[in-house]
Structures are given as C-alpha cells and as structure tokens.
N, C-alpha and C positions, 0 to 999 in steps of 0.2 A: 504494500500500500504506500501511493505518494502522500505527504501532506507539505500542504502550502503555509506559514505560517508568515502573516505581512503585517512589519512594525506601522508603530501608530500613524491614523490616517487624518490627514493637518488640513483642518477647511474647504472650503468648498474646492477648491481646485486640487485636494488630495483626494476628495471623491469622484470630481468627474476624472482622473488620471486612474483611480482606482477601475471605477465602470469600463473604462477602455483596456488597460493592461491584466486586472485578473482571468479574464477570460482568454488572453490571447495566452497568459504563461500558462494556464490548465491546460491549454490545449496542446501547447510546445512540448508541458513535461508530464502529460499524463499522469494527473492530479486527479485525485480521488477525494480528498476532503480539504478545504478552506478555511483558517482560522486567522479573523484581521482583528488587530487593534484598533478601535473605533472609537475612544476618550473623549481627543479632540478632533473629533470630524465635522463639529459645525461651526460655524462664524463664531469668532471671539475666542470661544472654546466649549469644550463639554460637546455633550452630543444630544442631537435630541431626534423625534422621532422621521422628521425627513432624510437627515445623516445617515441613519442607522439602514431606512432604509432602501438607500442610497448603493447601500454600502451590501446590503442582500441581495440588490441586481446586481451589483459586480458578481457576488459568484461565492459570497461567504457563506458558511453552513454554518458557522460559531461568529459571534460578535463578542469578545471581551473589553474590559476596562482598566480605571486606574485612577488614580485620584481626583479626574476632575466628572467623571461619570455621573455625581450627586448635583451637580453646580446647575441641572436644569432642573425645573420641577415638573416642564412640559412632559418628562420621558420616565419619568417616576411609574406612571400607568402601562409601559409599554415594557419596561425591566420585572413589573409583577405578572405582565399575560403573557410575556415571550422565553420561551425557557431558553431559547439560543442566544440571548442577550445578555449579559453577565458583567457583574462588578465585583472587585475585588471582596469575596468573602470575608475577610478578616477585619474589613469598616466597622466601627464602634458607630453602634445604636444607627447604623445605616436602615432610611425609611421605607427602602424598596429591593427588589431582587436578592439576587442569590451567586454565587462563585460556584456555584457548580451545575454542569447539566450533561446528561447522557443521549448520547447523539444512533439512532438507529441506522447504520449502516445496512441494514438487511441481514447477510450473513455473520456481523459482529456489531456489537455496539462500544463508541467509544466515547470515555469519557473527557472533558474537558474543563481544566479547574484554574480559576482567577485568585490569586492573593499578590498583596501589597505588601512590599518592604517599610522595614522603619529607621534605618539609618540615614541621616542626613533627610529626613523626610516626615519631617512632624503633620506639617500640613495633610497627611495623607492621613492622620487620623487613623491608625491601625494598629489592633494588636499585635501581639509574636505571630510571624507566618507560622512560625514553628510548631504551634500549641493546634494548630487545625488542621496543620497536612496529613500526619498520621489519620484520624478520624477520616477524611476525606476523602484517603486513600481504601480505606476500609468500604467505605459508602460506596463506592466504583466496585469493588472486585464484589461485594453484595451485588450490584446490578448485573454482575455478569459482566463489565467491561472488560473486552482482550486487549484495547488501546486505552493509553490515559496522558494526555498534553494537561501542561501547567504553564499561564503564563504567568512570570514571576515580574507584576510592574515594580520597580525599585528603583533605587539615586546609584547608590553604593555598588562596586563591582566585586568587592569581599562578601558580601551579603547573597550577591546571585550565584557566584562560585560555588558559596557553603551549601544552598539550595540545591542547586546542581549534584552537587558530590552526594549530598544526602539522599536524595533521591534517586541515584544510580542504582541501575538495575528494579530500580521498584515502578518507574514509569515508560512510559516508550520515549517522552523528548519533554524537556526546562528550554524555556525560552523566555529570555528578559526585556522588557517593554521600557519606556520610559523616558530616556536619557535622550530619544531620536538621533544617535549615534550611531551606524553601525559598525559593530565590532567585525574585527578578525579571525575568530577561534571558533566558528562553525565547526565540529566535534563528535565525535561518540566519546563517550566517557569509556573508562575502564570494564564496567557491569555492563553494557550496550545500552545507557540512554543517550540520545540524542542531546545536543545543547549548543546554544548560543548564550555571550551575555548578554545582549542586546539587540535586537532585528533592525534596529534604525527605526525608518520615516517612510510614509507615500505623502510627497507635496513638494512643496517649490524647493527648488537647488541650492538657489541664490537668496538663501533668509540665512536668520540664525532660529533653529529648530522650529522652522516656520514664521517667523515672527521677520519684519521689516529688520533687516540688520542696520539699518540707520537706528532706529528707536533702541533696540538694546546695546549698540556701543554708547550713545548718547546716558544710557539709562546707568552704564558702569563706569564711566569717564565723567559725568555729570552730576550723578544721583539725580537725572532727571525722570520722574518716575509719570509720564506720562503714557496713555495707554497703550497697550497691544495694538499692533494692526497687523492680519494676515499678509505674508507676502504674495504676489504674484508673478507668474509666469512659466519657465522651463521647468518641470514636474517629474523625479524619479518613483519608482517603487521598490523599496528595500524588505529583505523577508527573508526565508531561508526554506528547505524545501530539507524535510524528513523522508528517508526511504527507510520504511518500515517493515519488520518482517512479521508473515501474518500468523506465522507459526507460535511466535516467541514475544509478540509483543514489541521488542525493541528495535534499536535502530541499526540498521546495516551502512545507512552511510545521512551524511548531513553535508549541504551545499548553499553556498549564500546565493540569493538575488539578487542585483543590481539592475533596474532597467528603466 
C-alpha cells in the first residue's frame, strides 16, 4: 500500500495548488490513501468548513490538524459530524472532535491518529502526547487496524525524534506537521516505521511559512507586530509518500515530495 502524507496546507492558494497536484501525484505514484494537513488552509488561518472541503476534492481521505484547528468556531460542527476530520487529540478541554478515526479501506482498515507536541509550544494548549498514545494505540488494534499513521504536529525536532523512536515498530509511519519546513530524513526506523520530522508546506514559495516575508522580517527586525497576510503566487506541495507493507503493517521504504 502507497500512502501520500502532504505537510500543512497555507491558504487559499495552498488549496487551489492542493486540488491541482494531489490528484496528478496519486496518479504518478499509485496512491492508495491520502492524508493532508489542513490547520491553516483558510485565509488568515485555521481552517474552516470551505478549506477543508477544499481540500476533500483534492483527493484527501484523512484531514488532520494542529494548533490552530480550534481558532474557527465556523468548523466546530463539521470536526463533531466528520470522523475524517481530526484535531490534535491531546487539546485541553478542546470543544469539538477527536484525534482519532479509523478509515475502511475494504480489505483493511486503517487507522489515523492527531496529537500535538509541547515543547516550545504553549500556545498549542496540550497535554503529554505521551500519556495518550499508548491508549490510542490500543483503541486501533481493538478496531482491527492492520495500518496506523500518527501525525505528530510539534515546534521541537527532539520531541518528534523521541515520538518517532517510541513508536517504532508499533505503527506503520510518524510524521511531523508544523514547522512548514521540510526536512531531510525521510526514513524507516530500525522496527520498520516509517518517518519524517516534518513534511513541510503546500503554498506559496516565496513567503516565510506562508506569511508575506516582508511583514515577518519587518515583525523580527522591528517588533513591528502588524498583521499576517497570506503570500501569493508560485505554489509547491511538500509530503512524503509511505510504501507500506500489507503483510506487516510497516514500512518498506519512505520518499519525500517536492513538487
């Protein structure tokens, strides 16, 4: 089994880039399931229920989150009726959804789990990931899942590492959301999980992590702290592509996106 796994998706123009390029890589790399980060996929930020499903016609079977998933309250109704929608389970006293959902492939079902780091990352409002993966992990192999993807939104890259390492061998792929950086170390671990620490970004090139790179140089050079504005223009999709074995569960090889 392929899985498609594409870092967070930055405004409006990471979604119409998204609707254009998910479908053309499913079909270049013989993709079987789709799993986008969708946070900040609407104007300003956060996500709400146009984005999201936006972001369904491109081609995603899983939507997960990250710290700014809550910042709408339009999409509060749409994260409690849609189980393919998903926020960081580990949010303190979060008013809507769920980090977990089990996905019917037909012949297998797989499951797919959202938690949020806490290093360098108060804003994000989150317990220990640690204190629910165990359980969560349990709740999947109860449903019968033969696959199980985690993504792990987090600041910290010792914090996704540790995730990663712990979870070796217990899942098929960790992959870290957040930073819109993409890393290097696309990976099997030691036990055969899959792993990235970070998938990067789908949105404009020429920002800094989406945002007008005028306004954030001005904002660390100035303390001028006037608002966000999406950037526009030339639009990549960054992600990573798990080849999964359908035998074992885990991963036989892991390859970055860039396109």
């Amino acid at each position: 089994m392929r899985v498609l796994a594409v870092g967070d998706i930055c405004a409006p123009d990471g979604c119409d880039y998204a609707l254009k390029m998910i479908p053309i890589t499913k079909r270049e790399e013989n993709i079987d399931f789709v799993i986008v980060n969708g946070e900040n996929s609407a104007l300003g930020n956060g996500i709400t229920p146009e984005s999201a499903n936006t972001i369904f016609a491109a081609g995603a079977d899983v939507i997960t989150g990250g710290n700014h998933t809550l910042r709408r309250n339009e999409f509060f109704d749409m994260l409690d009726t849609n189980p393919f929608v998903l926020r960081p389970h580990n949010i303190k006293d979060a008013p809507a959804g769920s980090g977990y959902c089990l996905f019917d492939m037909g012949k297998y079902q797989a499951a797919v789990i959202n938690l949020s780091g806490q290093i360098y990352f108060e804003r994000a409002n989150a317990d220990n990931p640690f204190k629910y993966i165990d359980e969560l992990l349990e709740r999947a192999k109860s449903d019968g899942a033969k696959f199980i993807f985690v993504d792990f939104h987090a600041e910290a890259t010792s914090e996704k590492r540790a995730m990663g390492f712990y979870l070796d061998g217990k899942v098929s792929a960790v992959f870290g959301t957040h930073t819109h950086a993409q890393t290097a170390d696309a990976q099997v671990l030691p036990k055969g999980t899959g792993y990235i620490t970070d998938l990067g970004m789908t949105g404009v090139i020429d920002s800094i992590l989406g945002v007008k790179k005028e306004i954030i140089i001005n904002r660390l050079k100035n303390n001028d702290m006037s608002r966000f504005e999406q950037a526009t223009g030339k639009c990549m999709l960054n992600g990573c592509i798990f080849d999964v074995d359908e035998s074992t569960g885990l991963t036989k090889s892991a390859k970055l996106i860039y396109k």
